[in-house]
Biopython code that builds the backbone (N, CA, C, O; Angstrom):
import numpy as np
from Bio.PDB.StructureBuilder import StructureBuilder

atoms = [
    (1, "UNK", "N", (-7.604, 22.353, -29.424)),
    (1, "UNK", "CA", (-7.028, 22.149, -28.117)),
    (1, "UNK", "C", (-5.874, 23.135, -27.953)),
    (1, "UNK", "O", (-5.215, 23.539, -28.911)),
    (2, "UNK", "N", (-5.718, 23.409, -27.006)),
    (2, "UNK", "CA", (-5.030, 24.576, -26.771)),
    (2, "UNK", "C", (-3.295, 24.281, -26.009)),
    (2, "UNK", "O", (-2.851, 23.157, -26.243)),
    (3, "UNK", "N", (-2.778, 24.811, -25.530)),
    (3, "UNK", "CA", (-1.124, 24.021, -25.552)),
    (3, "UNK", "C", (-1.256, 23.699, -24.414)),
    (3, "UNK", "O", (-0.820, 22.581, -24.136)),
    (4, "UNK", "N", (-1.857, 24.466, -23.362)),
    (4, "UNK", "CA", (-1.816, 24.181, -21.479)),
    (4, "UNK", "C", (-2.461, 22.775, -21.099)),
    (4, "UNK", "O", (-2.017, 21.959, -20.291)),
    (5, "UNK", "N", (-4.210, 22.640, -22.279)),
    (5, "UNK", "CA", (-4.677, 21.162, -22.789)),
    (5, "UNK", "C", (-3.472, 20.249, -23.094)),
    (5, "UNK", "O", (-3.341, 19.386, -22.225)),
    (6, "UNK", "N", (-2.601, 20.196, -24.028)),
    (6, "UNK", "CA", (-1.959, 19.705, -24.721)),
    (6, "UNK", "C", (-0.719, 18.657, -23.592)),
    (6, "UNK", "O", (-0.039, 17.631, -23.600)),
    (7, "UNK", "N", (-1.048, 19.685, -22.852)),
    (7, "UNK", "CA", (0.820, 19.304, -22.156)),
    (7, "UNK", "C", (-0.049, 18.909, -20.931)),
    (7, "UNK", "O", (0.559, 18.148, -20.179)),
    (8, "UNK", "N", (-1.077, 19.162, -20.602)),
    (8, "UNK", "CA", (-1.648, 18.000, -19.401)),
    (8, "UNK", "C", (-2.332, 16.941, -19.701)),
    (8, "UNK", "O", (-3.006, 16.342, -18.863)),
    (9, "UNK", "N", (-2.251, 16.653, -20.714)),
    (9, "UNK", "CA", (-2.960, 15.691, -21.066)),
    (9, "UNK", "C", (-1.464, 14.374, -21.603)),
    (9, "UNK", "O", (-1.199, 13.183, -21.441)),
    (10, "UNK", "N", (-0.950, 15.437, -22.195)),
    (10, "UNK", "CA", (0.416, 14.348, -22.061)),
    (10, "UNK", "C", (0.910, 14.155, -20.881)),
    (10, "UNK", "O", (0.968, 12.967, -20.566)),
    (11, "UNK", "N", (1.326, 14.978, -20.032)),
    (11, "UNK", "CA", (1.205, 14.754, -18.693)),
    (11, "UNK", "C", (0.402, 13.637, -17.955)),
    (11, "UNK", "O", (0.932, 13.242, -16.917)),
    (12, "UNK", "N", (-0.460, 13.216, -18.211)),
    (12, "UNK", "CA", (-1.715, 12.280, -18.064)),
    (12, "UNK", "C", (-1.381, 11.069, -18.230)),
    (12, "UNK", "O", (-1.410, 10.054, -17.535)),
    (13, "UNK", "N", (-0.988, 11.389, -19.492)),
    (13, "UNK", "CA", (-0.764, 9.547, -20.091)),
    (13, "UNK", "C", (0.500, 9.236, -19.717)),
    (13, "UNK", "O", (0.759, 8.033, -19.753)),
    (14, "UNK", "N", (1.705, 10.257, -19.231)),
    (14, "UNK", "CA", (2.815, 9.873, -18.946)),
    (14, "UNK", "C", (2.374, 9.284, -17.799)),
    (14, "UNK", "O", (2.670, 8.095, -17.680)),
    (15, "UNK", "N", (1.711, 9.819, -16.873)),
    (15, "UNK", "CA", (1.627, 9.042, -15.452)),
    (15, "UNK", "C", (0.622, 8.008, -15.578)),
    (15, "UNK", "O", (0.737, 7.084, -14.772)),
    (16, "UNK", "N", (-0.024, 7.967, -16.133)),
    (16, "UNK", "CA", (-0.455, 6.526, -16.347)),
    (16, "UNK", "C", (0.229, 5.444, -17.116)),
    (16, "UNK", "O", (0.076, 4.276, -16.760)),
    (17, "UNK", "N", (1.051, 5.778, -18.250)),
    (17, "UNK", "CA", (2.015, 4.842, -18.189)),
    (17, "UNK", "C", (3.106, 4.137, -17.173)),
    (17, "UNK", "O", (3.529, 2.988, -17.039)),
    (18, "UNK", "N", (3.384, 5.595, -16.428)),
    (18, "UNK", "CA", (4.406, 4.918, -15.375)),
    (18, "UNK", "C", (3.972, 4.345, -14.363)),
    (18, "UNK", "O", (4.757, 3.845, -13.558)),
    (19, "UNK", "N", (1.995, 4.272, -14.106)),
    (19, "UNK", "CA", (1.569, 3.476, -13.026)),
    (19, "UNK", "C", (1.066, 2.301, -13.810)),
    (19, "UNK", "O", (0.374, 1.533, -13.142)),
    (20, "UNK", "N", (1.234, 1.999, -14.983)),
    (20, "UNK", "CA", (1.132, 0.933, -15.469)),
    (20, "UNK", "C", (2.703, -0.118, -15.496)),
    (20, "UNK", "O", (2.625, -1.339, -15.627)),
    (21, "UNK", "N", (3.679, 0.410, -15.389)),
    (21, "UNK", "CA", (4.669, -0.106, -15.262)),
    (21, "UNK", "C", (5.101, -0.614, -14.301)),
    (21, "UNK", "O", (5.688, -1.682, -14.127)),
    (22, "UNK", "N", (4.642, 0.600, -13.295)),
    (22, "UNK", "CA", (4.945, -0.033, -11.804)),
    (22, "UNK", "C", (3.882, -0.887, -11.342)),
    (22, "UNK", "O", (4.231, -1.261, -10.223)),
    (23, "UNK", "N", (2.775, -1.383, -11.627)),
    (23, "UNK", "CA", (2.400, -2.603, -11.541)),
    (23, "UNK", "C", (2.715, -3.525, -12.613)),
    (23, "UNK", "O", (2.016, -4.491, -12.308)),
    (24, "UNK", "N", (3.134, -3.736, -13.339)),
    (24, "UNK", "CA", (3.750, -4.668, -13.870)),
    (24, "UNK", "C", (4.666, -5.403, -13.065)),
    (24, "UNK", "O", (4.424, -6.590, -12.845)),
    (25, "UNK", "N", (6.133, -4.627, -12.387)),
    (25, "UNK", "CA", (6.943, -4.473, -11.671)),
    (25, "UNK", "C", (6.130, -5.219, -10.295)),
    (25, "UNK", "O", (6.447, -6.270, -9.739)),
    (26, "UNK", "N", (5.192, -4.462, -10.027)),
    (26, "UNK", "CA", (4.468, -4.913, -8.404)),
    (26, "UNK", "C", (3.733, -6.431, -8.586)),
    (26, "UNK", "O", (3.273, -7.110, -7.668)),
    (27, "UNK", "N", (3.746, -6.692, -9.688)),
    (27, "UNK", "CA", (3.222, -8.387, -9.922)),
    (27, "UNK", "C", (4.160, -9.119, -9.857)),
    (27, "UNK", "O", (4.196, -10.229, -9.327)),
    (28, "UNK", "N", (5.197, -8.420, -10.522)),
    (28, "UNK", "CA", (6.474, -9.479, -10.510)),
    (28, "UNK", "C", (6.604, -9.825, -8.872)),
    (28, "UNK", "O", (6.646, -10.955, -8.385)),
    (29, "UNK", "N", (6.648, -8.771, -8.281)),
    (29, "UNK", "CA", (7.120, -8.684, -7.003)),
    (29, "UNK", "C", (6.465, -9.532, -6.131)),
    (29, "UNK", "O", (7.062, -10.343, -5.423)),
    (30, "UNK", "N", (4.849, -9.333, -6.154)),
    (30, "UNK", "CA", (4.291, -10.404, -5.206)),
    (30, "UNK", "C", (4.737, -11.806, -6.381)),
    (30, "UNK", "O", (5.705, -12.384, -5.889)),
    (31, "UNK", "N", (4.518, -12.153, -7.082)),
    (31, "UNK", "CA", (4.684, -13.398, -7.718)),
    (31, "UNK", "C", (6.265, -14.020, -7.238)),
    (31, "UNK", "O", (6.269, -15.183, -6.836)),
    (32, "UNK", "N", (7.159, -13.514, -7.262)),
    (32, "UNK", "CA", (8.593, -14.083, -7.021)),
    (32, "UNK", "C", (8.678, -14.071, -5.889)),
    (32, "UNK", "O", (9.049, -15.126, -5.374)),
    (33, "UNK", "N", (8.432, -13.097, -5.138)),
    (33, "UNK", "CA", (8.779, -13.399, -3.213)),
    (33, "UNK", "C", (9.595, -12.516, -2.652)),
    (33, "UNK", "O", (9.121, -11.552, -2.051)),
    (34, "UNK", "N", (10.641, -12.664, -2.736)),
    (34, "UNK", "CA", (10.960, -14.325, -1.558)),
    (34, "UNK", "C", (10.511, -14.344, -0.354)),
    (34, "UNK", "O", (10.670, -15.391, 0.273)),
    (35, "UNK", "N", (10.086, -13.634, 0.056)),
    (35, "UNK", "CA", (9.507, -13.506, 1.491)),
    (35, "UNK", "C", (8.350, -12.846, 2.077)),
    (35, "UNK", "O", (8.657, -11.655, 2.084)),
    (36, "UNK", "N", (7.315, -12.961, 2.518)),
    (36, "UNK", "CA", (6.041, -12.994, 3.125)),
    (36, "UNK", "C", (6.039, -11.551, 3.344)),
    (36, "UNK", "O", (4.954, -10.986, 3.484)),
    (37, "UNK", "N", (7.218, -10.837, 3.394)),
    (37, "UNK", "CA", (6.670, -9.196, 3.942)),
    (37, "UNK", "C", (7.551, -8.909, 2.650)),
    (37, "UNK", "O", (7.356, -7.699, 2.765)),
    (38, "UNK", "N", (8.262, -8.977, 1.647)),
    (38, "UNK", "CA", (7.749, -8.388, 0.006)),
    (38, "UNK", "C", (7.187, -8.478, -0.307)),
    (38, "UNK", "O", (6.954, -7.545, -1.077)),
    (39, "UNK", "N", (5.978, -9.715, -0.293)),
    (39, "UNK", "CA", (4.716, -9.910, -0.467)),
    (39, "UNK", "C", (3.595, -9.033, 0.198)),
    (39, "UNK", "O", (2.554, -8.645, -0.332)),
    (40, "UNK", "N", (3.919, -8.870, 1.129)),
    (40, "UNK", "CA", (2.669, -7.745, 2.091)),
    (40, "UNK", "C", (2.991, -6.530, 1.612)),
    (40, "UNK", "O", (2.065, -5.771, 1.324)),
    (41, "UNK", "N", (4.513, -6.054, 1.411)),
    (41, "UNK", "CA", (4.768, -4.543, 0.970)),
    (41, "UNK", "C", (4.132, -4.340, -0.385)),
    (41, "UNK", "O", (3.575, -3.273, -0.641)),
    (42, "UNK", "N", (4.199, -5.417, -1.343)),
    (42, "UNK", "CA", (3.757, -5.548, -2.631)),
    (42, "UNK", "C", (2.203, -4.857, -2.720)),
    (42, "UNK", "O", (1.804, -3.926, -3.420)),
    (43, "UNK", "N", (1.499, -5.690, -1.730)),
    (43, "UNK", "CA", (0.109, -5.122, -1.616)),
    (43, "UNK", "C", (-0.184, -3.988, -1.200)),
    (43, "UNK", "O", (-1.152, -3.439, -1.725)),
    (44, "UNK", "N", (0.532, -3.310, -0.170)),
    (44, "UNK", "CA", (0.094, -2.102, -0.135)),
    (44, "UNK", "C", (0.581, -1.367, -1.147)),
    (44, "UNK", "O", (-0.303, -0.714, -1.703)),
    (45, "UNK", "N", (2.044, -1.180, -1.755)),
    (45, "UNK", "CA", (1.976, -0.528, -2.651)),
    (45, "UNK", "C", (1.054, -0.988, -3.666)),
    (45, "UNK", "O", (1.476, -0.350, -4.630)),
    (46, "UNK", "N", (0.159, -1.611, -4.061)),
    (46, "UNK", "CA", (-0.940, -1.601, -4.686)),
    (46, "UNK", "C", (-2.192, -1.094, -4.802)),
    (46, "UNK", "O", (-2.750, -0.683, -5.819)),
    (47, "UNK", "N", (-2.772, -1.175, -3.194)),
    (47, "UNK", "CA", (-3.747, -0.058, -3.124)),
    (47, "UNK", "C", (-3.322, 1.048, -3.671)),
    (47, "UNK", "O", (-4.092, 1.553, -4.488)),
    (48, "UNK", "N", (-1.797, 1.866, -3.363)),
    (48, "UNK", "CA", (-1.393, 3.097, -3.626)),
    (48, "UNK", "C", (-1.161, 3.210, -4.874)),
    (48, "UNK", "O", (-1.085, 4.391, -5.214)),
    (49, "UNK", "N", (-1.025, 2.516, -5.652)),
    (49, "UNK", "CA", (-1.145, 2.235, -7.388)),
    (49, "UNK", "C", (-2.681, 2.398, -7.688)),
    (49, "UNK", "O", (-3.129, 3.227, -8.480)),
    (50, "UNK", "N", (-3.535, 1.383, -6.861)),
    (50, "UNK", "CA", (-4.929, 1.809, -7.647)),
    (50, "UNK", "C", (-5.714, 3.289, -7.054)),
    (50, "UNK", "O", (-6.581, 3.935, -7.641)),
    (51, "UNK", "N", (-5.224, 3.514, -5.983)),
    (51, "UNK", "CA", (-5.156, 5.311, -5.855)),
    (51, "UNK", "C", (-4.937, 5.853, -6.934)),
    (51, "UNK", "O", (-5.946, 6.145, -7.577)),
    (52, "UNK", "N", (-3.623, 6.184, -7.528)),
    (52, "UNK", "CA", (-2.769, 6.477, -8.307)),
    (52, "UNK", "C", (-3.490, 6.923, -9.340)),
    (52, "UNK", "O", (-3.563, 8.117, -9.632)),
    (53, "UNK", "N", (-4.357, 5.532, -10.270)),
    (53, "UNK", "CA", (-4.825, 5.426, -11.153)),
    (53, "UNK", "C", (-5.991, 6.031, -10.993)),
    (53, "UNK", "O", (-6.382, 6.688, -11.958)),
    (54, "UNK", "N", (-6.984, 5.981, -9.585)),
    (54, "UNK", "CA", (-8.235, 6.428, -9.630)),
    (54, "UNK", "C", (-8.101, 7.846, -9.714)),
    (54, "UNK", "O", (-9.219, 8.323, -9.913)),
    (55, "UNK", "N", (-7.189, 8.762, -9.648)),
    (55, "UNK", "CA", (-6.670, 9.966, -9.475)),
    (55, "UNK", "C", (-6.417, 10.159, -10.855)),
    (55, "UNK", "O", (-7.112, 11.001, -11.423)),
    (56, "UNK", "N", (-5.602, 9.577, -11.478)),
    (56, "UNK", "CA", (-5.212, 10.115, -13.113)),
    (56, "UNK", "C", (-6.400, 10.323, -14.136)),
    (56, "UNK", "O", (-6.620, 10.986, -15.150)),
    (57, "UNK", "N", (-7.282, 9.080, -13.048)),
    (57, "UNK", "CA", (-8.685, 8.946, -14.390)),
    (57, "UNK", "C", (-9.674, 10.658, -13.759)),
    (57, "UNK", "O", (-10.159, 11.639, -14.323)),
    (58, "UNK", "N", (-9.553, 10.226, -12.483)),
    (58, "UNK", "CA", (-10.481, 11.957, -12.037)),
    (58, "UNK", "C", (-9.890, 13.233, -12.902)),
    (58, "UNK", "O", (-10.461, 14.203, -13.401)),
    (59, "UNK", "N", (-8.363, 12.783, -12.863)),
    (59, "UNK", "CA", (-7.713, 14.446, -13.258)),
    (59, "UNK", "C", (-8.034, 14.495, -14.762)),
    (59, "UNK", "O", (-8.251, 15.507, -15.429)),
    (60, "UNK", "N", (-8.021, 12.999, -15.242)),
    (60, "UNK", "CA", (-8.272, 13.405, -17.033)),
    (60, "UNK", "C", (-9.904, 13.485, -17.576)),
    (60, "UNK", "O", (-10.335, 13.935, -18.638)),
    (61, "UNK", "N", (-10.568, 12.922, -16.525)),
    (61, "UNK", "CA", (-11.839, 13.444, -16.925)),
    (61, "UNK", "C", (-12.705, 14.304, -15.945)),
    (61, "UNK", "O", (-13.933, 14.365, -15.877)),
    (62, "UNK", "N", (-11.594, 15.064, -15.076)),
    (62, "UNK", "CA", (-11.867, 16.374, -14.336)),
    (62, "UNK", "C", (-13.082, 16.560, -13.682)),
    (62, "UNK", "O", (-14.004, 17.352, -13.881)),
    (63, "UNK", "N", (-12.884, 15.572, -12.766)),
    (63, "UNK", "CA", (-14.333, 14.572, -12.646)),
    (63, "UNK", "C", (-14.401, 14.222, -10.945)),
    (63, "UNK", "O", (-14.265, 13.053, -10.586)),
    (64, "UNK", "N", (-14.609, 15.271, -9.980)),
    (64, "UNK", "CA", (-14.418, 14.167, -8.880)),
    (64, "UNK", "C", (-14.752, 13.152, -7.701)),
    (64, "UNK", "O", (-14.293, 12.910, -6.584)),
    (65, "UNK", "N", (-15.795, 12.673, -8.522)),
    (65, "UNK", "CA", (-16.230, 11.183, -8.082)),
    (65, "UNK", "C", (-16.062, 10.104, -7.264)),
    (65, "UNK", "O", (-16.807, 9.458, -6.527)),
    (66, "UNK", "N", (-14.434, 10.043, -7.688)),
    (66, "UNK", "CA", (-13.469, 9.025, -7.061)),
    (66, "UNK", "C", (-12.410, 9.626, -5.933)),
    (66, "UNK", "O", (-11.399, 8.952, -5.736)),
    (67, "UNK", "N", (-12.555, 10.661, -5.300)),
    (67, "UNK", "CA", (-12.165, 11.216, -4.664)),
    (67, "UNK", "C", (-12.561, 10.092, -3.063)),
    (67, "UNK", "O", (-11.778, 9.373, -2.441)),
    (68, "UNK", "N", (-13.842, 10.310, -2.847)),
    (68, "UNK", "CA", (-14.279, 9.522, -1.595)),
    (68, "UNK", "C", (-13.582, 7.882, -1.377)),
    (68, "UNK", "O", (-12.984, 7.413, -0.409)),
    (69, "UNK", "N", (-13.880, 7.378, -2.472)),
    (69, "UNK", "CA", (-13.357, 5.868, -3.104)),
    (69, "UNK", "C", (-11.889, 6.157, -3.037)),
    (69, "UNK", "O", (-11.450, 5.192, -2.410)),
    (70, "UNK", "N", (-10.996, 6.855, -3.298)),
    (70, "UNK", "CA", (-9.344, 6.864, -3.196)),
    (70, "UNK", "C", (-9.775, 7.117, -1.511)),
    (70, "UNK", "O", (-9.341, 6.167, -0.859)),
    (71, "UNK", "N", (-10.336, 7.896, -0.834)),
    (71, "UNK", "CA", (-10.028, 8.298, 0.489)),
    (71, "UNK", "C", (-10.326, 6.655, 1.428)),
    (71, "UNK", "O", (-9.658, 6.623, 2.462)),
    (72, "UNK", "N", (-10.871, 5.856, 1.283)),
    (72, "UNK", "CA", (-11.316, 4.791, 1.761)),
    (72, "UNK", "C", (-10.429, 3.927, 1.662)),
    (72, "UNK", "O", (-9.902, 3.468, 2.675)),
    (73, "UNK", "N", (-10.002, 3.436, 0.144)),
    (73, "UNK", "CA", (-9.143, 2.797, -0.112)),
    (73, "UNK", "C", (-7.649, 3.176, 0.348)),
    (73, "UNK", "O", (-6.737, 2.349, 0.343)),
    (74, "UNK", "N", (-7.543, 4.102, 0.624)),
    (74, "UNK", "CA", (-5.935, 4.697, 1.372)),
    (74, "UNK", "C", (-6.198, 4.142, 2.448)),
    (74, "UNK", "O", (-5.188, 3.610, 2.908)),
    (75, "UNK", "N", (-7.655, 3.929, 3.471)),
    (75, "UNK", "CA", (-7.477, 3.692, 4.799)),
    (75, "UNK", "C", (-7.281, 2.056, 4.890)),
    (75, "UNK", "O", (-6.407, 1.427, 5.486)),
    (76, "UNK", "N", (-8.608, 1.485, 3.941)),
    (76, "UNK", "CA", (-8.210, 0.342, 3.950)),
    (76, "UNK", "C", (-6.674, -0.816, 3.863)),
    (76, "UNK", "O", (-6.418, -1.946, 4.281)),
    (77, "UNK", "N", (-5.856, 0.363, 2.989)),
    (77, "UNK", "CA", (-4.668, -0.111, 2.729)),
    (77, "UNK", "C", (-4.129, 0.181, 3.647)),
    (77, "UNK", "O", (-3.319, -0.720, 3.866)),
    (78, "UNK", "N", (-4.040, 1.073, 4.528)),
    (78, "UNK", "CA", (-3.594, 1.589, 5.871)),
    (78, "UNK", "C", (-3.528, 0.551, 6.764)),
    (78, "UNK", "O", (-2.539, -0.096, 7.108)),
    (79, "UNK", "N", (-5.145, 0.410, 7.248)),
    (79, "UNK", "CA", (-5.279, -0.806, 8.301)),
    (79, "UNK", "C", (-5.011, -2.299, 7.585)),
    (79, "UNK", "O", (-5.200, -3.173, 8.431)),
    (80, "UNK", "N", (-4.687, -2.771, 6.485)),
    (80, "UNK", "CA", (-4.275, -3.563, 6.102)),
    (80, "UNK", "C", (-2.811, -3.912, 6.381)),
    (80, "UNK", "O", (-2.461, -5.016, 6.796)),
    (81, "UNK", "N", (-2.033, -2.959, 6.141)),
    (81, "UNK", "CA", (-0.605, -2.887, 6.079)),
    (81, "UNK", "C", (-0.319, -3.199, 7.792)),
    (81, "UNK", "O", (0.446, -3.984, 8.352)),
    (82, "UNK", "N", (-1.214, -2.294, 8.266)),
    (82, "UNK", "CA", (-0.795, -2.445, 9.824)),
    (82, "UNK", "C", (-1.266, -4.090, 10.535)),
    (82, "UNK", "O", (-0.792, -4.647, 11.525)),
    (83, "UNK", "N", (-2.141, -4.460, 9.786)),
    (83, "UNK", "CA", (-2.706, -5.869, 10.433)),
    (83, "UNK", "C", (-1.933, -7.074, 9.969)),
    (83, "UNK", "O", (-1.887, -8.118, 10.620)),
    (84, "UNK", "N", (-1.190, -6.845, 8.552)),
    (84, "UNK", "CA", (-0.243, -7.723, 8.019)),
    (84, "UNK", "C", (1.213, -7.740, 8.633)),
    (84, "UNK", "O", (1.870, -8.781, 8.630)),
    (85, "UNK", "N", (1.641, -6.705, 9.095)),
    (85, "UNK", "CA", (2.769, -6.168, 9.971)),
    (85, "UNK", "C", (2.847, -6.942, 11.373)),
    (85, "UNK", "O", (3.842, -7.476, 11.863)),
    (86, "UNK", "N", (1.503, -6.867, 11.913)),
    (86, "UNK", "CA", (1.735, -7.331, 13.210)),
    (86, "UNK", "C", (1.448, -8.905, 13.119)),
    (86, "UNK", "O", (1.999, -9.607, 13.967)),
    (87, "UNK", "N", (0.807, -9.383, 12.367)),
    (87, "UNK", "CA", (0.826, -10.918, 11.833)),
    (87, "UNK", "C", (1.968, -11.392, 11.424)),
    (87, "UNK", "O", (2.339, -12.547, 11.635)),
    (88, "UNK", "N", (2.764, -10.322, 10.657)),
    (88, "UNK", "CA", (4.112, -10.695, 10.562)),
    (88, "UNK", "C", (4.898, -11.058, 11.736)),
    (88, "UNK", "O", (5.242, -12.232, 11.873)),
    (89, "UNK", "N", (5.310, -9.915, 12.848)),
    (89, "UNK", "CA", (5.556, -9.821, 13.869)),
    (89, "UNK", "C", (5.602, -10.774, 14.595)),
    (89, "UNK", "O", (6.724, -11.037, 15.030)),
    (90, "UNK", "N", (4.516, -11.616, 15.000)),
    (90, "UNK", "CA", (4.126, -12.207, 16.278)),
    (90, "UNK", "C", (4.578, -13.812, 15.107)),
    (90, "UNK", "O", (4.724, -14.910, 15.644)),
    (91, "UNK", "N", (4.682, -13.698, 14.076)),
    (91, "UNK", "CA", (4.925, -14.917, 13.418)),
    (91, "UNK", "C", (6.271, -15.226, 13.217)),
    (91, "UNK", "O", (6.464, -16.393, 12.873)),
    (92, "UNK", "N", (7.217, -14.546, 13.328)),
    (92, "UNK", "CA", (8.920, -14.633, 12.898)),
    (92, "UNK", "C", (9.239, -14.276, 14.242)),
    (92, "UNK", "O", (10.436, -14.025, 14.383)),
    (93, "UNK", "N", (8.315, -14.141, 15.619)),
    (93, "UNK", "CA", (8.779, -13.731, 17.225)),
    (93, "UNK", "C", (9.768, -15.444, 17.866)),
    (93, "UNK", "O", (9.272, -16.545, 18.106)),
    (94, "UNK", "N", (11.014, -15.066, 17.947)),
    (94, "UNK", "CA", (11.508, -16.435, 18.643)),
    (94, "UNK", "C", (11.004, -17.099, 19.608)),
    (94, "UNK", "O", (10.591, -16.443, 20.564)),
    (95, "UNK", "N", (10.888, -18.601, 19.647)),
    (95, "UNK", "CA", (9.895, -19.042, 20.458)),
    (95, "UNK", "C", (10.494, -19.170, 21.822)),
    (95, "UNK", "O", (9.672, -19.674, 22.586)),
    (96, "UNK", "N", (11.581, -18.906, 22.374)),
    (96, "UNK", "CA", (12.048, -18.134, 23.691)),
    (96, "UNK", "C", (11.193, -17.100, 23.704)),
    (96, "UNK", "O", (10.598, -17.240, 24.773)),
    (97, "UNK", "N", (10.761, -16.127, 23.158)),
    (97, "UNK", "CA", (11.034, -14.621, 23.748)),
    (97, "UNK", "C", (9.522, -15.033, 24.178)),
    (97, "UNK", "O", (8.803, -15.887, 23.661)),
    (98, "UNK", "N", (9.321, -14.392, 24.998)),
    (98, "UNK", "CA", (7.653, -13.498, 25.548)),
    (98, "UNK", "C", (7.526, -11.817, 25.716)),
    (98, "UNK", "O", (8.440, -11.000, 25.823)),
    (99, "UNK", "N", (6.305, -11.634, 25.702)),
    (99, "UNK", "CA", (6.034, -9.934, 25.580)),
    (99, "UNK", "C", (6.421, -9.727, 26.367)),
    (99, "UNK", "O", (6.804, -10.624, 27.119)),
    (100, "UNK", "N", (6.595, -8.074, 26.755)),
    (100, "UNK", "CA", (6.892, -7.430, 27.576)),
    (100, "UNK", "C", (6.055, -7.130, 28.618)),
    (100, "UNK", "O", (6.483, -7.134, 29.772)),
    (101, "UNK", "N", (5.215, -6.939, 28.424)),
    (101, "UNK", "CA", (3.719, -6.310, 29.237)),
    (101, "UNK", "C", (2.752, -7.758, 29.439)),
    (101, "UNK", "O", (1.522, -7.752, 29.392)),
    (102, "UNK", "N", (3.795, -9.258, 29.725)),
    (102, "UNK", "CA", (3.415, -10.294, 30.740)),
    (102, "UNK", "C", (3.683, -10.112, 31.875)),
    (102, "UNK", "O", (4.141, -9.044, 32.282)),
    (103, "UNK", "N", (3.401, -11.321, 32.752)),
    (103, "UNK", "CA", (3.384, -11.213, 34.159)),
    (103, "UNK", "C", (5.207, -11.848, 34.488)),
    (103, "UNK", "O", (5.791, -12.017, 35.558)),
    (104, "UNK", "N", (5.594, -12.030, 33.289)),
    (104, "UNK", "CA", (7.384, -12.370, 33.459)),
    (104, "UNK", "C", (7.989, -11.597, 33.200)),
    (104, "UNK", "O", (9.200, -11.646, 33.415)),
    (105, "UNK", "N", (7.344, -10.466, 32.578)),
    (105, "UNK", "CA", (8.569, -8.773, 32.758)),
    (105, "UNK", "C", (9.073, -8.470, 33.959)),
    (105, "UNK", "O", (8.519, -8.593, 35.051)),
    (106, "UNK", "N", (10.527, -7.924, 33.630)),
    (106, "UNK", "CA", (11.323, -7.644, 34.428)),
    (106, "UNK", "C", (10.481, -6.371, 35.437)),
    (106, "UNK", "O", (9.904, -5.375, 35.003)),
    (107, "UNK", "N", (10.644, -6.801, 36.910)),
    (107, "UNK", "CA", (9.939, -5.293, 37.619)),
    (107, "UNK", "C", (8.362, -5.677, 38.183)),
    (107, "UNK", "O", (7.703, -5.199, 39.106)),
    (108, "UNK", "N", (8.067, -6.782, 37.179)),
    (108, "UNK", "CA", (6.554, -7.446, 37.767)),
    (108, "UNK", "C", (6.881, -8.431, 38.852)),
    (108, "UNK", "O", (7.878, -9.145, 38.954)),
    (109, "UNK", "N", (5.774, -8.317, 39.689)),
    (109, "UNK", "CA", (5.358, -9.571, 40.623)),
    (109, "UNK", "C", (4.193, -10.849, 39.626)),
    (109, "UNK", "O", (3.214, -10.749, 38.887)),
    (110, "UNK", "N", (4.807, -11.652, 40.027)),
    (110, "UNK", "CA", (3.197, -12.743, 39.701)),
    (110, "UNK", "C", (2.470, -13.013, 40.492)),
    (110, "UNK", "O", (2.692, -13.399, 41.640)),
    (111, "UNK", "N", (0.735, -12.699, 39.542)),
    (111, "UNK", "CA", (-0.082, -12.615, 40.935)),
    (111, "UNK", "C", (-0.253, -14.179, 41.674)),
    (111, "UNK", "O", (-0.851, -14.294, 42.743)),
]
sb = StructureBuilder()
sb.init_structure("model")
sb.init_model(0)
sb.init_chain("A")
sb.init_seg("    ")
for serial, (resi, resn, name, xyz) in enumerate(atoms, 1):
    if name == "N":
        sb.init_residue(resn, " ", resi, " ")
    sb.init_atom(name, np.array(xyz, "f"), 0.0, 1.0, " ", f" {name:<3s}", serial, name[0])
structure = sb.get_structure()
């Protein structure tokens, strides 16, 4: 093995150690809480962890397979994050307030 081998491959396992840590860290996180959107942030940074990983395994077995599968899973975590966000949203909304774009916005008539 040659030294340029040598030092990416340690390279390799360094970042897979440190995405093994940071899910360690990201379990703690959804497991303790305290609140419903550390819990949602938890998960997306998870998809982006098992990205992470599907990437370290392509780069160390130079392989790219999992390329399509990371591209999917980024979206999924995408529209996830955004659908947990607005569930959030409309769930912590004070039960005074109403939307904006009702027929009780300021500037509207009611029909």
């Amino acid at each position: 093995m040659s030294v340029p081998e040598a030092v990416d491959r340690g390279l390799l396992i360094a970042a897979v150690v440190v995405i093994v840590i940071a899910g360690a860290g990201l379990l703690a996180r959804i497991w303790r809480g305290p609140s419903m959107l550390d819990r949602a942030i938890s998960l997306d940074v998870c998809a982006a962890l098992i990205i992470a990983g599907l990437g370290a395994k392509s780069a160390f077995a130079r392989d790219p397979f999992y390329f399509p599968i990371m591209l999917v899973l980024a979206f999924l975590g995408f529209t996830g994050s955004v659908g947990i966000a607005r569930f959030i949203a409309v769930r912590d909304r004070p039960p005074g307030r109403q939307r904006a774009d009702g027929p009780e916005a300021p500037g509207r008539e009611a029909p």
